[in-house]
Structures are given as structure tokens and as C-alpha cells.
VEXDREN-2710 file (C-alpha; in Angstrom, 1 decimal):
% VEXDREN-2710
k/r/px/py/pz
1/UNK/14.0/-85.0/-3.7
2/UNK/10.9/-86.1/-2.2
3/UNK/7.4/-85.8/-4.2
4/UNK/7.1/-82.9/-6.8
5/UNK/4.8/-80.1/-5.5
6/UNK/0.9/-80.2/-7.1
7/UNK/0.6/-77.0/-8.8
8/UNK/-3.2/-77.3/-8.7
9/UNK/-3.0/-77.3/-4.9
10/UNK/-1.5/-73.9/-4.9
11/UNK/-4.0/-72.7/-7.9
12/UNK/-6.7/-74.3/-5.2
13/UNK/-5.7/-72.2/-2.4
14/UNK/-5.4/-69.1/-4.5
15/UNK/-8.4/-68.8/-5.9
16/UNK/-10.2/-69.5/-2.4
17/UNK/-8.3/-67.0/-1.2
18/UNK/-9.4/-64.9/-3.2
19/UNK/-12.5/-65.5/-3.3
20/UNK/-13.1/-65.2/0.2
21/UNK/-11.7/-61.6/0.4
22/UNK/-14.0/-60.8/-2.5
23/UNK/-16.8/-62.2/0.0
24/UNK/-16.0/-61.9/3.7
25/UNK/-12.9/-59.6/3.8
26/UNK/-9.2/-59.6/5.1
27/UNK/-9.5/-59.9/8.6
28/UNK/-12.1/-63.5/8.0
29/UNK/-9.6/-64.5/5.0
30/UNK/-7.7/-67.2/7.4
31/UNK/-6.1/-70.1/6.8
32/UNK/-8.7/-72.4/8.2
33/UNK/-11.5/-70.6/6.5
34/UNK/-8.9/-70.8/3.1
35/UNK/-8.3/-74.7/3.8
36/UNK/-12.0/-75.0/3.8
37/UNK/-12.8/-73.5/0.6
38/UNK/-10.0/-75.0/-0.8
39/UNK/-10.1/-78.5/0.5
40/UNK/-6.2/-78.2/0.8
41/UNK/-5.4/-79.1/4.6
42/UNK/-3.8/-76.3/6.4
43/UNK/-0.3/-78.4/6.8
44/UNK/0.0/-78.5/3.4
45/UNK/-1.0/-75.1/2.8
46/UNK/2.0/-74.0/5.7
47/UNK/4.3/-76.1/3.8
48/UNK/3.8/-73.7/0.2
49/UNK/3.8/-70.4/2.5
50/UNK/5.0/-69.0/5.5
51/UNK/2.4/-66.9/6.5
52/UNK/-1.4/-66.0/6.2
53/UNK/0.1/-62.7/5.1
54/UNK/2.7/-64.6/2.4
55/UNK/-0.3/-66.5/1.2
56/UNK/-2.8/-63.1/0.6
57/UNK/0.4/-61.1/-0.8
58/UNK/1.1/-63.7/-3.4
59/UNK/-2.8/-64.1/-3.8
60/UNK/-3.6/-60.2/-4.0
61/UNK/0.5/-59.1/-6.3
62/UNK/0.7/-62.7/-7.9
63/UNK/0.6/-63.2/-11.8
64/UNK/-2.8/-65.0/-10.9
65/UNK/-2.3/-67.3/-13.5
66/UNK/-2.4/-65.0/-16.2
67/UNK/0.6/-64.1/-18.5
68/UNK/2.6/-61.3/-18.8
69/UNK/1.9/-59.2/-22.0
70/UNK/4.2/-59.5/-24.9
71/UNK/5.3/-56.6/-26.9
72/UNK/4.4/-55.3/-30.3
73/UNK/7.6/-53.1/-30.9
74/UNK/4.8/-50.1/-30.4
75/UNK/5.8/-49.0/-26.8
76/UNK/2.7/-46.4/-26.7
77/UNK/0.2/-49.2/-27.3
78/UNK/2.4/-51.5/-24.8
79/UNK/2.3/-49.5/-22.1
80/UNK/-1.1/-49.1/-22.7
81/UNK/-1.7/-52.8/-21.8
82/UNK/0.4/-52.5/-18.9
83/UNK/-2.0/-49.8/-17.3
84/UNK/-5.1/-51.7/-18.1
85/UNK/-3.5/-55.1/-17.0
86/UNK/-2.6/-53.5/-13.6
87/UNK/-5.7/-51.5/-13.4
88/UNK/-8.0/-55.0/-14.2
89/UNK/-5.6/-56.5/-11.1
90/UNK/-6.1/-53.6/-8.4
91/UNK/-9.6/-53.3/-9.2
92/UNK/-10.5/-56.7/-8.2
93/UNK/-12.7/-57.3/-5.4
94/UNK/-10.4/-59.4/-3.6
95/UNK/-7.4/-56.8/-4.1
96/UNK/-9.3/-53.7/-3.0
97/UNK/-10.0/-56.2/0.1
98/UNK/-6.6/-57.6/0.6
99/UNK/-4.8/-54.1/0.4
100/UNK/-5.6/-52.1/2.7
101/UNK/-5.1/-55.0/5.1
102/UNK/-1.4/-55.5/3.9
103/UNK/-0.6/-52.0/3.6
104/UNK/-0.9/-52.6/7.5
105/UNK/0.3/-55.9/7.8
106/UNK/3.8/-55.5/6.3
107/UNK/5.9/-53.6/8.6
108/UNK/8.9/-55.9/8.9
109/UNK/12.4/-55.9/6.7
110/UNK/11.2/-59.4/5.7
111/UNK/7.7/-59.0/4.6
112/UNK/8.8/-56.4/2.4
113/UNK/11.9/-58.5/1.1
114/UNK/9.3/-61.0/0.5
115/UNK/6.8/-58.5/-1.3
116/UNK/9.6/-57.4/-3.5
117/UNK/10.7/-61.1/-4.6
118/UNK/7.0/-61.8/-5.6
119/UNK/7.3/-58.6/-8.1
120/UNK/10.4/-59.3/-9.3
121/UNK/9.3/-60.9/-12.9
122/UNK/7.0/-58.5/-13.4
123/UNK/9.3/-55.8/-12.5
124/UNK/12.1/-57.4/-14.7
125/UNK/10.0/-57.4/-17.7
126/UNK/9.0/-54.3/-17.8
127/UNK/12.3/-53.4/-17.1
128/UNK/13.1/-55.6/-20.5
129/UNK/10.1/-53.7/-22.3
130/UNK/11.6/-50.1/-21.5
131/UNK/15.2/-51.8/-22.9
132/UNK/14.0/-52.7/-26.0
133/UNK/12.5/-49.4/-26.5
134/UNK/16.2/-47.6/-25.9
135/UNK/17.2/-50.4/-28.3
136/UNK/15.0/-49.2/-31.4
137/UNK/15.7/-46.2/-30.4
138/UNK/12.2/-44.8/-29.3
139/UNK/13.2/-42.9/-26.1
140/UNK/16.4/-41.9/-24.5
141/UNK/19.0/-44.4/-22.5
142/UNK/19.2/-41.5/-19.8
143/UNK/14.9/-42.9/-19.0
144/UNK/14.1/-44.2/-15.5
145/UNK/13.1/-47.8/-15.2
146/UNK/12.1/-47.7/-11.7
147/UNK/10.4/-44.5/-11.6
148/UNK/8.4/-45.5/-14.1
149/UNK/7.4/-48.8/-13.0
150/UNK/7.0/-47.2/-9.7
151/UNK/4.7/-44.2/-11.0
152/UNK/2.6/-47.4/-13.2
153/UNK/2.3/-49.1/-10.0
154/UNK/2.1/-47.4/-7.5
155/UNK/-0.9/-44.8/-9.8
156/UNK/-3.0/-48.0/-10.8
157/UNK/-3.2/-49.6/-7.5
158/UNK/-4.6/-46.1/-5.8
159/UNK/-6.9/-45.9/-8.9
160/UNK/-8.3/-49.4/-8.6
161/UNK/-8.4/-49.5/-4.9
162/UNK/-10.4/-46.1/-5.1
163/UNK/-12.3/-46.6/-7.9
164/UNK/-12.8/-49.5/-9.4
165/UNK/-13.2/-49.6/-13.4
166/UNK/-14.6/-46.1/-13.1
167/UNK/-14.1/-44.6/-16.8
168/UNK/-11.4/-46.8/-16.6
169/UNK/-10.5/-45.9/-20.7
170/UNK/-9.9/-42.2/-20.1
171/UNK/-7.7/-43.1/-17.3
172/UNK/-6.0/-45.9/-19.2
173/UNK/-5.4/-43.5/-21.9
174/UNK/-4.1/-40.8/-19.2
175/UNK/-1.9/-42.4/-17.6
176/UNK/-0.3/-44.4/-20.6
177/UNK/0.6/-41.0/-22.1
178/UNK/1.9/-39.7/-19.1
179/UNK/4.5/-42.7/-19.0
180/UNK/5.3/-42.4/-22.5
181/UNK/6.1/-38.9/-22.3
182/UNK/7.7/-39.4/-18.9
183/UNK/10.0/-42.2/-20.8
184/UNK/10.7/-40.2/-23.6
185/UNK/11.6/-36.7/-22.2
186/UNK/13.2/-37.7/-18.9
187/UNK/16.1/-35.9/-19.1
188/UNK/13.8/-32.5/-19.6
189/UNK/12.0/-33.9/-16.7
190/UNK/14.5/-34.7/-14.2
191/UNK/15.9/-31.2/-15.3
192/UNK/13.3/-29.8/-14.3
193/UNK/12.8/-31.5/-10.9
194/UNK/17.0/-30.5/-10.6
195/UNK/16.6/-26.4/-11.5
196/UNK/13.7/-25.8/-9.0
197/UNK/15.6/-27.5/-5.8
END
């Protein structure tokens, strides 16, 4: 079984990670320079991930400690939260450092396998959020998970990475109604898409 693993080592590495992206960039965001800040030796640090790229992915896409949002049964207003939740997360320093840099980094089968896995519970529940909405019977069962979840994103990581917080309310508010009415009308929308092919 051997000893359990010391969450606040990972939490450690993380946040140094982090915060030397914020401050010195991708490229100087290395292992030594993370065991440093961290004070978690870089065996140990090799033993949680992989990779220097593993490590920044899960620092950069990872929950970062902070919960996933629960829902109010109002899926307007919750997919509001989603867009600023993913909008706060691109916009920070370290990910408008880290992104770019992984973007380049991850070429291989494998890195994206491993990209993927790290989404999956955030991909899952808001998979779980647009179920409940077909449920109460709020939008259509015909609606799109992945395309939305893809167009959420994919939209709020080019907005951050770009922009920051820039009017981030208008654009919160944009792009939340743009999902809801992508979610509720799909079928008019992927009809659409079909006649002009």
C-alpha cells in the first residue's frame, strides 16, 4: 500500500507553479525552479507527474482547488456561472502564460489523452447540468452536450487569453445567452447548419 500521498505537497507544487508562470513565464516554469518555490524535492514531484508538461496542464485546466458550481434548477443563470467560472480561470496570469506554451507543447496522442482525462469531471458535470435541464424539461433531448461545452470552452479560453477581464459582464452575459439559445433551439440550429451544405 505503501504511505498515503500528502495532498498539501501537490497543493504546494501547484500553486508555485503557478505562481511562477504568473512571474517568469512558461519556458522558466521548470521543475527545479517549481521544487524551489515549492520546497517539494523534484523526486517527489516526478513521482505525482510525469512530465513538466503534466504538471503545468494540471496546474493551468485543473479544478485549482475550487469547486464545481452547483445548480439552482435555473439553467440561464447556471450557465451564466459557468462562463464567468471559466472566464476567471483563462484569464489568470499564470493561464494566459501556460497556454500558449501548451498549445505547442501537446502534439502527441498521449498528451492529449492526458489533457482530456484532467477535463473529464468538469466535462461530466456539465454534461449532468445540460441532463437535468432535458429532465425539467427546459430545452430539447435532441441539444448537443459537447458542442456546447466545446463552444463554452473553447470561446472563454480565447476571451481570457486575449483579454483578460475586459468588460468581462457584457461578455458573460453574451456568451451565456448564446448557449442558452444554442441549447434550446438546436434542432433549428443544426437545421440550419444541414439546409445550407
Amino acid at each position: 500500500m505503501g504511505r498515503p500521498r500528502d495532498e498539501s505537497k501537490d497543493q504546494a507544487v501547484l500553486v508555485a507553479a503557478r505562481r511562477l508562470l504568473a512571474e517568469v513565464g512558461y519556458q522558466q516554469t521548470t521543475i527545479a525552479a517549481i521544487s524551489r518555490q515549492s520546497g517539494v524535492n523534484t523526486p517527489a514531484i516526478y513521482r505525482r507527474w510525469p512530465t513538466r508538461e503534466a504538471l503545468i496542464e494540471e496546474a493551468v485546466h485543473g479544478p485549482g482547488g475550487h469547486p464545481l458550481p452547483m445548480e439552482t434548477g435555473d439553467l440561464r443563470e447556471d450557465l451564466k456561472t459557468w462562463v464567468q467560472i471559466f472566464l476567471a480561470r483563462a484569464a489568470r496570469p499564470a493561464a494566459r502564460a501556460g497556454f500558449p506554451g501548451l498549445l505547442a507543447d501537446t502534439r502527441t496522442e498521449q498528451a492529449r489523452a492526458r489533457l482530456t482525462a484532467l477535463g473529464a469531471p468538469v466535462r461530466q458535470a456539465f454534461s449532468d447540468l445540460i441532463d437535468h435541464a432535458v429532465q425539467r424539461g427546459d430545452i430539447s433531448a435532441d441539444v448537443d452536450t459537447e458542442f456546447l461545452f466545446d463552444l463554452l470552452a473553447d470561446s472563454t479560453s480565447m476571451r481570457g487569453l486575449r483579454r483578460g477581464l475586459d468588460d468581462a459582464d457584457a461578455y458573460v452575459e453574451t456568451l451565456a445567452g448564446a448557449l442558452y439559445v444554442v441549447a434550446a433551439r438546436h434542432s433549428e440550429v443544426a437545421g440550419a447548419n444541414t439546409a445550407r451544405r
